[in-house]
N, C-alpha and C positions, 0 to 999 in steps of 0.2 A: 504494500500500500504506500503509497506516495504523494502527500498535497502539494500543490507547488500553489507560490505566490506570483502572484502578477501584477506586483508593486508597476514595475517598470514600467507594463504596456500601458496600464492608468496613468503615470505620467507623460508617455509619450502622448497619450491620447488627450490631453488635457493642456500638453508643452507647457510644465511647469517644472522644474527642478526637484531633487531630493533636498537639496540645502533651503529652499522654498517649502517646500512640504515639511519640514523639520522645524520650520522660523511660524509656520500657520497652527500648527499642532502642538507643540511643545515636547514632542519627543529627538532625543538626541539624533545626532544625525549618523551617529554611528549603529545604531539600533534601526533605524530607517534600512540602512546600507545592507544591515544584517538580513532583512526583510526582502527587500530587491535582490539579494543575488541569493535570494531561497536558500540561504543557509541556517534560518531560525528552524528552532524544535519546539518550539511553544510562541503562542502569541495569545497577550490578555486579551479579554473583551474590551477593556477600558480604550486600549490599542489602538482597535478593529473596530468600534466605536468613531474614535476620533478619526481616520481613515475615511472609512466610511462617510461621516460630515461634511469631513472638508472638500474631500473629492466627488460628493453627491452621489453615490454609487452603493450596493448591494453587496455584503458579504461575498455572493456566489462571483461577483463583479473580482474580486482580490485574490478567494481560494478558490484551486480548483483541484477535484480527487481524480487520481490517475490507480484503475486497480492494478497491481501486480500480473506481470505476463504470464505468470506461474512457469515458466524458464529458470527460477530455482532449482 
C-alpha cells in the first residue's frame, strides 16, 4: 500500500510557491518540503486542514492511494 502526496501538482496548478504556501499556513517550510517530495509517514489533520484552506481543495485533491502490485 502506498499514498502519495500531490503537494507539488497543487502548486503547480495554483503557481504558487512552497516558500509561499509555508508564509500563508504557518507551517515550516521544511515540513512542506517533507510533504512535496512524498517522503512524510504521517501527516496531522490540523496539516491537511490548513492545506486544504489555503489551496481551496479536497483531501482526495492532496492524497492519493496507490494498492500494492502484489509483485512482492
Amino acid at each position: 500500500m502506498a499514498i502519495v502526496v500531490n503537494l507539488g501538482m497543487e502548486l503547480a496548478r495554483r503557481r504558487i510557491t512552497l516558500t509561499e504556501l509555508s508564509e500563508r499556513v504557518g507551517i515550516s517550510l521544511a515540513n512542506l518540503s517533507v510533504l512535496k517530495n512524498d517522503r512524510a509517514k504521517a501527516i496531522r489533520f490540523s496539516t491537511l486542514d490548513a492545506l486544504c484552506r489555503e489551496l481551496d481543495c479536497q483531501p482526495a485533491d492532496l492524497l492519493v492511494y496507490l494498492p500494492d502490485d502484489g509483485s512482492s
